[in-house]
N, C-alpha and C positions, 0 to 999 in steps of 0.2 A: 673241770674243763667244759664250756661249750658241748666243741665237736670235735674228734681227735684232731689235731694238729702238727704240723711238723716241727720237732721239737724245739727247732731255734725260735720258732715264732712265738711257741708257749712259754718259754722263759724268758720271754722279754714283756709279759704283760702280766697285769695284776691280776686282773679276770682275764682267762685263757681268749685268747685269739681263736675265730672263726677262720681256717683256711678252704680252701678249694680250688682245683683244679678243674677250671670248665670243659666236658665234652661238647665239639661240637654240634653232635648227632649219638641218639642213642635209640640202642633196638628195643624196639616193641614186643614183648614177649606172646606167645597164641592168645588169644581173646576170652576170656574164662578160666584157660589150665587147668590142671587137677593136683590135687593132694597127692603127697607120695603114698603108693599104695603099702600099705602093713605100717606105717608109722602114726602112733597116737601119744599127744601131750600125755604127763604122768605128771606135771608138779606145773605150779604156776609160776609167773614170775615173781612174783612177790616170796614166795615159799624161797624161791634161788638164789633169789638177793639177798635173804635174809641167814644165809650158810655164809655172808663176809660182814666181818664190823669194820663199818667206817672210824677211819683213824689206823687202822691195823699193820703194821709194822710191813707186809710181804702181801702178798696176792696168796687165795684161797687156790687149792687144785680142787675140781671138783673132782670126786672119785666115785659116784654111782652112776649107774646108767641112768638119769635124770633126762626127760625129755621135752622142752619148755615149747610154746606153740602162740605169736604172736601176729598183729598185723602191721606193714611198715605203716609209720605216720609220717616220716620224714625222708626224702633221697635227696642223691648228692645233682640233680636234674640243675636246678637254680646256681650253684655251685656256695651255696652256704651253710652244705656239711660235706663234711672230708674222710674217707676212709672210715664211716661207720654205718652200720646197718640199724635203726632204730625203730624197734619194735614193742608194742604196748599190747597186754590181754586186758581182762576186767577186773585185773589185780593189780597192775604196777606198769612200768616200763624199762626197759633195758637197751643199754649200746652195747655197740659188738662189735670192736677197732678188728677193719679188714684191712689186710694190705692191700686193697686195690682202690685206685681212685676212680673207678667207672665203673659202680655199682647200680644205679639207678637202670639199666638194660634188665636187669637181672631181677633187683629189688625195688620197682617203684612202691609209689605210695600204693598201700589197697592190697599190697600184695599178701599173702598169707605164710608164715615161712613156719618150721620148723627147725629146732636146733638140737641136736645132740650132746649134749655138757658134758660128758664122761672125758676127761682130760684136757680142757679150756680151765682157764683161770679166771676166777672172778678175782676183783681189786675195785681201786677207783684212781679217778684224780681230782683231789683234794676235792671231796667230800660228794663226787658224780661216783653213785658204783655201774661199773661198767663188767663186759664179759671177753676176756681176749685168750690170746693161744698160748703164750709162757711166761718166764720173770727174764723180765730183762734188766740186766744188774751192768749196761754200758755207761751207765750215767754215773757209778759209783754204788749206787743203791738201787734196792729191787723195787719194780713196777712194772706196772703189766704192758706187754709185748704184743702187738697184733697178729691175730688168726692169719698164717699164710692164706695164699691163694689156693694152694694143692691143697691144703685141712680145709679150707671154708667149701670147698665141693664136697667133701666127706661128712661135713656136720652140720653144713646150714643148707636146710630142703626147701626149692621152692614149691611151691603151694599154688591154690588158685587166685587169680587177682582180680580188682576190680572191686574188690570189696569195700563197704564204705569203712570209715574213721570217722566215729562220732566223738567232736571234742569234749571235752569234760568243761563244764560253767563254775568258774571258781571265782572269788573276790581274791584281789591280791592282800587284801589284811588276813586274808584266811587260809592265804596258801603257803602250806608249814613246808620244810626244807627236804621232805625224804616220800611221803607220799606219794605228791606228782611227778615224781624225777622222769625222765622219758615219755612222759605222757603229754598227748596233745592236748593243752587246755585252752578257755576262751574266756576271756576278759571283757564283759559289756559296757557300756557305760565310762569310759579311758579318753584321755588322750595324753599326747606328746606335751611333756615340758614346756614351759615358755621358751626358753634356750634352743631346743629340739626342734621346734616346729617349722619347718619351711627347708629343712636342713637334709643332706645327702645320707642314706642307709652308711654310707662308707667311703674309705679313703681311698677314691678308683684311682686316683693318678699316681699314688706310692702303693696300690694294691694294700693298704692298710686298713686294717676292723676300727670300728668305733662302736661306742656305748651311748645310743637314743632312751633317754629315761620316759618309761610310759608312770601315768600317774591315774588315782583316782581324785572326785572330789570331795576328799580327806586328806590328801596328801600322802598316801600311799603308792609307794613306788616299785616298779620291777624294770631292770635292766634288758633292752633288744639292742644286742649286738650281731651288728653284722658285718661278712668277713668281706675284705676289699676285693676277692675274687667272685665273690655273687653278682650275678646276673644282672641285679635291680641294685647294686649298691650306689649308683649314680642316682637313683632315681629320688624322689622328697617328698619329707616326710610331710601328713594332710596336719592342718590345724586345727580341724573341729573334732565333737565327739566322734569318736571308734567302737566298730565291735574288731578286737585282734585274735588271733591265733597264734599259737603259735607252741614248739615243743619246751618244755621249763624242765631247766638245769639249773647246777648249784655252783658256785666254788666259794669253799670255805678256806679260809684264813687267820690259823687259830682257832680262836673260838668264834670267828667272824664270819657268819655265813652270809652271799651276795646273790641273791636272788637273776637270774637271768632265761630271756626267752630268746628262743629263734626261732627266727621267720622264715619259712620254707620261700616264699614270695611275695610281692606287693599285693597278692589276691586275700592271706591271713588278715591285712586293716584295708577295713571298711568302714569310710564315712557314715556316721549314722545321723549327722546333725551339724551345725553349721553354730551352732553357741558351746562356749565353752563353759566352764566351769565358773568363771568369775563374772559369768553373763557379755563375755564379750563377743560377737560374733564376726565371722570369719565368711569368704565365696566373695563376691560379688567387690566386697569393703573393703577389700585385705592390702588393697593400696591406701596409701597414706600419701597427702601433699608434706612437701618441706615445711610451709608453714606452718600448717597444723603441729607438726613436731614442734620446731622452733617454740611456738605457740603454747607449749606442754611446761615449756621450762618458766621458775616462778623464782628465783634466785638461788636455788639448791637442787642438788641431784635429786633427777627422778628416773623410775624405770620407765623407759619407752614401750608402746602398747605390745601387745603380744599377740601372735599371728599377723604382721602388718609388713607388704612391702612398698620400699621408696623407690622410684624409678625415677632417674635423673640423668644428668649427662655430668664428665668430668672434665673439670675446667682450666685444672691446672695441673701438671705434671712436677717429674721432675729430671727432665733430661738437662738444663743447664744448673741442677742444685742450688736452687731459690727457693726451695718448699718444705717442709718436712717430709723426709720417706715414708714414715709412717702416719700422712693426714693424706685422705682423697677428697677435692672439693669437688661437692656434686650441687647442678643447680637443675633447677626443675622450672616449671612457668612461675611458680608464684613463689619461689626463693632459691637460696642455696644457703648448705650447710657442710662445715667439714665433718668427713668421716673419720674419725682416730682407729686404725687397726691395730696399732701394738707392735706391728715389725711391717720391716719397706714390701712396698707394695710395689705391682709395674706397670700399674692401668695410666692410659695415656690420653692426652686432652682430645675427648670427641667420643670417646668410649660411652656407649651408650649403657648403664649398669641395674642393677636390681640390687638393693641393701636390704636385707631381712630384720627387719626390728627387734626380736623375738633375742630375748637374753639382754638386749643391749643398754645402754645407761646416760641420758643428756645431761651432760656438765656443761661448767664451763670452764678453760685452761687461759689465766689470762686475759678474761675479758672475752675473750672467742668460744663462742656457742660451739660443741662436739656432741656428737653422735656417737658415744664411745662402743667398739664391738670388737669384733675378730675378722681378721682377712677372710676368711671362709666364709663369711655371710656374706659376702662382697662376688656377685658374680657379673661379667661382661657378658652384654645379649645380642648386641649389635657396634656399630658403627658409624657416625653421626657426626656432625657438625657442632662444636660449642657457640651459641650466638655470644655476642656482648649485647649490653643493654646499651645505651646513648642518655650519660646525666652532667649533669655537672656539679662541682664542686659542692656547691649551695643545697642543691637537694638531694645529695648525698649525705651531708652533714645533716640536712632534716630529719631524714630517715634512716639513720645509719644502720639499725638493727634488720631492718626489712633489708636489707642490700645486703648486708654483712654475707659472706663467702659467696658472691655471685662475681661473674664477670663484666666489667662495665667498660664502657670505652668511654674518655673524657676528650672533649675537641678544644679547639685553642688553649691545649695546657703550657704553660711556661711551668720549668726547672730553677731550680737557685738552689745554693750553698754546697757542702760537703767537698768542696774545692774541686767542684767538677764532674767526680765521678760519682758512678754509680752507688758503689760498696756501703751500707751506712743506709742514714736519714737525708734522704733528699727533699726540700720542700716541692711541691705540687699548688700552681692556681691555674686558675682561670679565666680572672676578671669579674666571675661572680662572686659571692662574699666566701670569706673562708678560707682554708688551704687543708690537703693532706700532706699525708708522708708516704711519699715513693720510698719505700724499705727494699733493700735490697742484702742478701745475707754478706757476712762478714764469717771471722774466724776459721777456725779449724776445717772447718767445711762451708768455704764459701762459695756463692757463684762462680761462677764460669765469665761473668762479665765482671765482677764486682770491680775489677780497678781499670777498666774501661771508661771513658769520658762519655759522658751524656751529652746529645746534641744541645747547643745551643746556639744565636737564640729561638727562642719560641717565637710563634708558638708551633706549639704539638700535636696530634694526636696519640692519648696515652691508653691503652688497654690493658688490664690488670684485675687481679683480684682483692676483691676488700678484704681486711683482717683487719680486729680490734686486737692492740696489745696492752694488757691493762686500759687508761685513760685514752691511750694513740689513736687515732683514726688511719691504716694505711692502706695503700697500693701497693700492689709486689707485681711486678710482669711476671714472662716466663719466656722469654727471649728480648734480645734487644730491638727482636722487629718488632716486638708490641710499641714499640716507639716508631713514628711514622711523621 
């Protein structure tokens, strides 16, 4: 596990969920403190740890008057540790599942504490050894129980605070599984995934943790999850090199150990540099035009750049069901392109948006150029106006690719065939050379207008979105007032 968790949350993830419970407001304990007086460490952490074997059937009791003497690295202050006290010497580190969630008053970082082990249980979860107050056998099988509140005033002493927390400088190719466990280490030289970068700590709107992969440039990786009740889980991840912090836990699975850090707050990553590892650089650049993207595809998938946002406007919806649910067309001044999310989307024509490149994949589906990604990269900033462009027939057919997903309005359109209505292939001219195809959907999920009659005669003004289907050249409105 992370950070202790509330059980339901931990059995529903593979690598334990981060929870927490945010205090508004917490107390500041006297300015300095003092050491409890007559009390001195007797064993280290590492010696304490080393009295439970990972994998071990039950939680150890300790039975000597054992006296362990740590400083916190981590509190529950940001709320992305839960119910544990986490204290490192210059031997190891250890958690201390409290039942209380507003420990940070008591235990900030710096603080200096003292613990009494003589009848705490040491254990783990799956493969974190940890130190708690009994066996709790509610689940079916035994594991260890959190130190009440009345025992954690008896055993855990606070100490003076203020004190620093030097992290430990580790590579992640060389950071073994049992070592650093509790300990605050720092990672130089890193950054976030392609996938990761520009992307939220966490799932604030379901309160849901998620897994940001930091990496070296080797392709060495260590897992920062964070829990969807952290403070900064809304906030996004930087794209260039890092120096990070952060405390490193385990969870093994099987024989499968998963390397994971947490981030006490956004102040653990620090920007150290604006290039990344594949020499691409990031600040200033990090927007990207449609065309340039567009521009990237060469007749076969490519990955789109990484660190890069699209900022565009959306042009077509789907409130009369003419569109795909899952495609948002975004234009920009010097194009547009559909975005493919993968599941229906609700952004609405005029939605001013930010698309994160970073993970995502340009195809083609059909003839029609995609930005393949995930809804989640997809965020709304403002509110806005979609323009149409002013072309005709003729120089639409010129330039089909350059126009391809933008909004256009065509003037003296005339309509023919499809016996009137909408639903279908409807031809499209203009008197200049040429014609498209006004599409409008059919089947099981058709428009709203599909067996509605189209004005005739022309001519028209028709405003609509390009799409290529295979060879097609078409028009698809998005209401019948786009016809005028």
């Amino acid at each position: 596990m992370l950070f202790n968790l509330r059980k339901v949350a931990v059995a529903l993830t593979l690598v334990t969920a981060l929870g927490g419970c945010v205090k508004e407001k917490f107390d500041t304990p006297p300015v300095g403190g003092e050491d409890p007086v007559g009390i001195v460490a007797n064993t280290t952490i590492k010696s304490l740890k080393s009295r439970y074997t990972i994998g071990a059937s039950t939680p150890v009791k300790v039975t000597d008057d054992l006296i362990i003497s740590g400083i916190v690295n981590a509190d529950d202050k940001d709320g992305n540790f839960y119910k544990v006290i986490t204290l490192q010497d210059s031997t190891g580190g250890i958690q201390i599942k409290v039942d209380n969630s507003s420990l940070s008053g008591d235990f900030p970082v710096g603080r200096r504490v003292f613990v009494k082990c003589k009848d705490l249980f040491l254990g783990e979860y799956s493969g974190l050894v940890q130190l708690g107050g009994y066996i709790d056998n509610s689940d079916g099988y035994p594991q260890l129980g959190y130190v009440s509140s009345t025992v954690a005033q008896e055993k855990i002493l606070k100490g003076k605070w203020g004190l620093t927390v030097t992290p430990i400088p580790v590579s992640i190719a060389t950071l073994d599984n049992i070592t650093y466990q509790n300990m605050l280490v720092q990672f130089d030289d890193v950054q976030f995934a392609c996938a990761d970068v520009f992307q939220t700590y966490a799932d604030v709107k379901n309160l849901g943790s998620l897994n940001r992969t930091i990496e070296d440039c080797s392709g060495n990786t260590i897992i920062a999850r964070t829990s969807g009740f952290a403070r900064f889980g809304g906030e996004k991840t930087p794209g260039g090199k890092l120096k990070v912090l952060g405390v490193f836990t385990v969870y093994k699975s099987g024989s499968t150990w998963t390397k994971q850090l947490g981030l006490r707050n956004t102040n653990d990553v620090v920007q150290t540099g604006s290039t990344r590892c594949d020499g691409t650089t990031i600040g200033s650049s990090a927007d990207i035009s449609i065309s340039t993207i567009r521009g990237l595809y060469a007749g076969s998938d490519v990955d789109a750049p990484c660190a890069r946002v699209v900022k565009g406007v959306v042009v077509a919806d789907n409130t009369q069901s003419n569109f795909d649910t899952r495609t948002i067309f975004v234009q920009d001044a010097t194009g547009g392109i559909a975005v493919y999310v993968g599941s229906v989307h609700n952004f609405a024509v005029g939605d001013s948006v930010e698309v994160s490149t970073s993970g995502a994949t340009i195809t083609e589906f059909k003839g029609l150029l995609e930005l393949k990604t995930s809804i989640s990269y997809v965020t709304k900033i403002s509110s806005t106006t979609a323009k149409a462009r002013k072309l005709t027939v003729a120089q639409i057919l010129a330039d089909f690719e350059n126009y391809e997903s933008t909004l256009v309005t065509i003037d003296n359109a005339t309509l023919s065939g499809n016996g009137g209505i909408y639903g279908g292939n409807v031809t499209l001219t203009d008197g200049t050379s040429g014609s498209l195809t006004l599409y409008t959907k059919t089947g099981t999920t058709p428009a709203t207008f599909a067996t509605s009659t189209y004005p005739t005669p022309g001519p028209s003004s028709v405003t609509g979105v390009l799409q290529q289907f295979n060879s097609t050249y078409q028009i698809s409105i998005r209401t019948t007032a786009d016809i005028q």
